[in-house]
N, C-alpha and C positions, 0 to 999 in steps of 0.2 A: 389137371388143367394143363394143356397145350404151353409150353415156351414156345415164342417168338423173338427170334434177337435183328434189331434192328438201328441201322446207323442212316445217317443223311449226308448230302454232299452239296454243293452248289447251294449252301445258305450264308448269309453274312458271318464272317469267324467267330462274332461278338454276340449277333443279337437273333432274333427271329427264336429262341426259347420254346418260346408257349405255342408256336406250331408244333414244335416236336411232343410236349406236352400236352398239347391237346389229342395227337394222337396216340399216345400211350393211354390218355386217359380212357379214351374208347375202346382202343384193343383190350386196357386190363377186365372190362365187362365180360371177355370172355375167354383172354388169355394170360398167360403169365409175361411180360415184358420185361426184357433186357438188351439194354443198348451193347452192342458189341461193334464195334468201328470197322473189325479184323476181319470175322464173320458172321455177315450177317445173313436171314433170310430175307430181309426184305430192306430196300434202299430207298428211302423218301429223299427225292433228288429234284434243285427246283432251279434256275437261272440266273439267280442273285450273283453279283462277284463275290470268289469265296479263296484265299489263297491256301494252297497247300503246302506252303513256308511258315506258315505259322497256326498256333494252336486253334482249333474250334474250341469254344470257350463252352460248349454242351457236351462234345467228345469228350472233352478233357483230354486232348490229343493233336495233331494236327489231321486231317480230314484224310481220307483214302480214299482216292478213284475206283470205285469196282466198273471194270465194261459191263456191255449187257449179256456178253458172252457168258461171264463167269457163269457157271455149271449151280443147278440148284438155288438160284436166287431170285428174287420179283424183285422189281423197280418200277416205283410210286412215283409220277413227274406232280408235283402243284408249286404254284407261281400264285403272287398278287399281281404280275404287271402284265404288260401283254405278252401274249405267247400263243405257240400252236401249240395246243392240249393233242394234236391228231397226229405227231410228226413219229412217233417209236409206238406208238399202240396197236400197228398190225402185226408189231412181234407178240409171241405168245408170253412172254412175259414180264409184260411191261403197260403199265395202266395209267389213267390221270385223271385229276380232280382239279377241274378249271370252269369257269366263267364262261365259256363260249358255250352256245345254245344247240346240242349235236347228242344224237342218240347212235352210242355203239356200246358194245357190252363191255369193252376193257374203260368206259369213260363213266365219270361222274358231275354230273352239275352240282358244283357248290361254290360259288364266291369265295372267293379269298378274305372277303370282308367279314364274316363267320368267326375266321382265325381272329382278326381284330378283336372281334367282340368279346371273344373268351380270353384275350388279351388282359379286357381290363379287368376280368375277372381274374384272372391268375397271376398277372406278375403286376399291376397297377394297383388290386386290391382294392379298388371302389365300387364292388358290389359283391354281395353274398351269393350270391347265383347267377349265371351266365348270362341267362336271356330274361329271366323273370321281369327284368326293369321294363323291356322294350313292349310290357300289355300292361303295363302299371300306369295308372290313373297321375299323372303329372300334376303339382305345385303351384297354378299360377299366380296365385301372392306371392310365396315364396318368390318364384323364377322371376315376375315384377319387379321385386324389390331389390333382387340380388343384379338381374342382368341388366342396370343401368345404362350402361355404354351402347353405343349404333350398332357397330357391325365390327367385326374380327375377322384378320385372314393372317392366315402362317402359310408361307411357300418358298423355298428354295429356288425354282423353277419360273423362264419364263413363258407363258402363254398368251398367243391375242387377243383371247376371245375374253382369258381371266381380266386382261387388265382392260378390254372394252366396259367388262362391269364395274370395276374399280373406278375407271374414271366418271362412268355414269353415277353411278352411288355419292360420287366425293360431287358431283354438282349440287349434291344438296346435302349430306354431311357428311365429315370423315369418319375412312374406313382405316379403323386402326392395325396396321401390320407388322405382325414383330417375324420379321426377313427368312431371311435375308433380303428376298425378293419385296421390293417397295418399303424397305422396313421404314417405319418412322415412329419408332417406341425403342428405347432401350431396356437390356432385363434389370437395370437398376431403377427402373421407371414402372415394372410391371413387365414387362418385354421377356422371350423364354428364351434362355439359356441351355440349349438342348445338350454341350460339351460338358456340361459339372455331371451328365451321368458315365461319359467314356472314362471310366476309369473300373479298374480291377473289384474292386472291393464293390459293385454293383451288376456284378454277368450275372445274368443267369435273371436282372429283372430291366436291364439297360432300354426295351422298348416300353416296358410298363410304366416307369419314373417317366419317360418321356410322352407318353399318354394322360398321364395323370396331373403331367405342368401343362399340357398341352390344353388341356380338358378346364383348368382352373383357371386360365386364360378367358378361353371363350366362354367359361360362365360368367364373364363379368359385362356380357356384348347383346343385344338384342335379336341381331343375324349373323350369322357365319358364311362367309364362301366357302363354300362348299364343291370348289371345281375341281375334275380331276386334269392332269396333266395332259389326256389324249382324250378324245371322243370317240369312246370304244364300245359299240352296241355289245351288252350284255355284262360289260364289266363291273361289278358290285367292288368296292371298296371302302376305306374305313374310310372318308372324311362325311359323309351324313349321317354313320352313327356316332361321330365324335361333338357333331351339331345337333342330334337328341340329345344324346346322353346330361350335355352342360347344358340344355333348354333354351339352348336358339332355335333359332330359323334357320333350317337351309335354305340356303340360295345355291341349288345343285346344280351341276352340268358334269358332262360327261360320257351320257349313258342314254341316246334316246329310247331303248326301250326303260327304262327307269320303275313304271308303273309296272310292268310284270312281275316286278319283284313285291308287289302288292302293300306299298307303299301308301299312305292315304293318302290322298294328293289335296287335303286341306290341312296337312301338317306343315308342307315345305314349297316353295316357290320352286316349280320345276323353269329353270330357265331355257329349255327346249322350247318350251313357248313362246319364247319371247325373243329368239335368237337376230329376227327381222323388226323387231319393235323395243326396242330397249325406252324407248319413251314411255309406254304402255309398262311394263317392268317396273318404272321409277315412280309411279304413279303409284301404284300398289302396295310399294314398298313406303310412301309417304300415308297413304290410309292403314294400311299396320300399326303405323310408327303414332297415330293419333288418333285411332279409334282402339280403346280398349275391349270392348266388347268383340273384334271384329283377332285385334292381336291373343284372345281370350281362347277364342276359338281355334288357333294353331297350335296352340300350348296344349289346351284340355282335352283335343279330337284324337283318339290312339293314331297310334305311329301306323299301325296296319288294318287293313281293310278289314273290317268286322273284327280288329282285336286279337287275329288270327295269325300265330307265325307260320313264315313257309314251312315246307317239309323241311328242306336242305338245314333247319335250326333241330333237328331233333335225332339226339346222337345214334338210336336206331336207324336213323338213314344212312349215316356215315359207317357206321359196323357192317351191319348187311353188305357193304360193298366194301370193306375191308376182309369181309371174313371169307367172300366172294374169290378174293385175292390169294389169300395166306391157303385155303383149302381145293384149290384149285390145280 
């Protein structure tokens, strides 16, 4: 079996793990993995701020710049936030795995929201299998009984379009927000305390604990916003599978192509729809909230069109163009 040694750079010092993780776990299907910080073959290097004054907490080291110069090396770009997936990929050795919708041979379509998902898989520990949950036949007594509460929203960040829906939502009940942004729940009230995981004695799972309080939250809520911070065509991210996973509703935005991603669109309120009609929205959201039969139907209806995950869920997609990479 093939060694590959491989290190990353431009990721948070502390967290982001179970990306790296995740692709050790593909590559060891067919090769031997070893993280080498010093030399490596191959550099998964993504835009996050990342300091080179202090330790990566995955190196076990502090991070090392390799250019793209360096002799004998590939360099892997992926990102969850916005970015040009296209900006170093007509060097010959330099590839990427991003959200924008572009077919060239050094690029890969795959979401960054992927990474999430195997997140809770691996450092969260709320499910036995990565993807298995998301064609799995859903709860609705269960999720009834449990997700009492309106609606939930967690946000740092401000947005106009988020808080147009917050305010509309709150004209007929409150949206519970544990903050920063609108917070109005403390984590002594139930409210999430995302700082009790920055600490030492939790690297290496510090986004998964923060997933898994995040996640226990909004199971106690009927809807979840679901918006991302920019409205970015093709960007997949993790806040609509953090509103499966705990058995809300999304109330998505973010992404008008949304449905490509083969979403069943009687699972989640695409608020694309509704961006010129928020009255029409509130309406919708009050027949949910009082017809069981009708809230019955978002719960029970699979998450994807015919039950089907995409390609970009099936680690043979991700290898084939890893292996593309490394044997090239």
């Amino acid at each position: 079996m093939k060694t590959i040694r491989i290190t990353r750079f431009g990721f948070s010092n502390q967290g982001m793990h179970s990306w790296m993780r995740f692709f050790i776990f593909v590559l060891s299907k067919k090769y031997n993995v070893i993280v080498d910080p010093v030399n490596p073959d191959l550099v998964i290097y993504s835009n996050i701020h990342c300091s080179t004054e202090n330790e990566d907490t995955f190196l076990k080291q502090n991070p090392i710049y390799h250019p793209f110069e360096r002799p004998n090396t590939k360099f892997l770009f992926v990102s969850g936030e916005q970015a040009d997936f296209m900006s170093n990929i007509h060097r010959d050795n330099v590839w990427s795995i991003g959200y924008q919708n572009f077919e060239h041979p050094h690029y890969l379509r795959q979401p960054s929201g992927i990474f999430d998902v195997w997140t809770l898989f691996d450092e969260a520990r709320l499910t036995d299998a990565p993807f298995n949950w998301l064609t799995e036949k859903r709860n609705f007594d269960l999720i009834k009984s449990r997700n009492t509460g309106f609606c939930s929203v967690t946000q740092a960040s401000h947005n106009d379009f988020r808080e147009k829906i917050f305010d509309k939502l709150c004209e007929y009940k409150t949206v519970t927000a544990s903050g920063p942004w609108k917070q109005n729940i403390d984590s002594d009230k139930g409210g999430l305390n995302k700082y009790q995981w920055q600490n030492s004695i939790y690297n290496g799972r510090i986004d998964g604990l923060t997933y898994r309080e995040k996640i226990g939250f909004f199971e106690r809520y009927k809807f979840n916003m679901s918006i991302h911070f920019t409205n970015t065509p093709y960007i997949l991210q993790e806040k609509i599978f953090h509103a499966y996973f705990s058995g809300a509703i999304p109330l998505f935005y973010g992404n008008p192509q949304i449905l490509n991603e083969k979403f069943n669109p009687e699972t989640f309120i695409n608020l694309h729809d509704y961006e010129n009609d928020l009255d029409s929205f509130l309406d919708l959201i009050k027949r949910i909230d009082n017809d069981d039969n009708l809230y019955r139907k978002y719960i029970e209806s699979p998450m994807y069109v015919d039950n089907k995950l995409p390609d970009y869920m099936d680690f043979d997609y991700t290898l084939n163009f890893l292996e593309k990479i490394i044997e090239s």
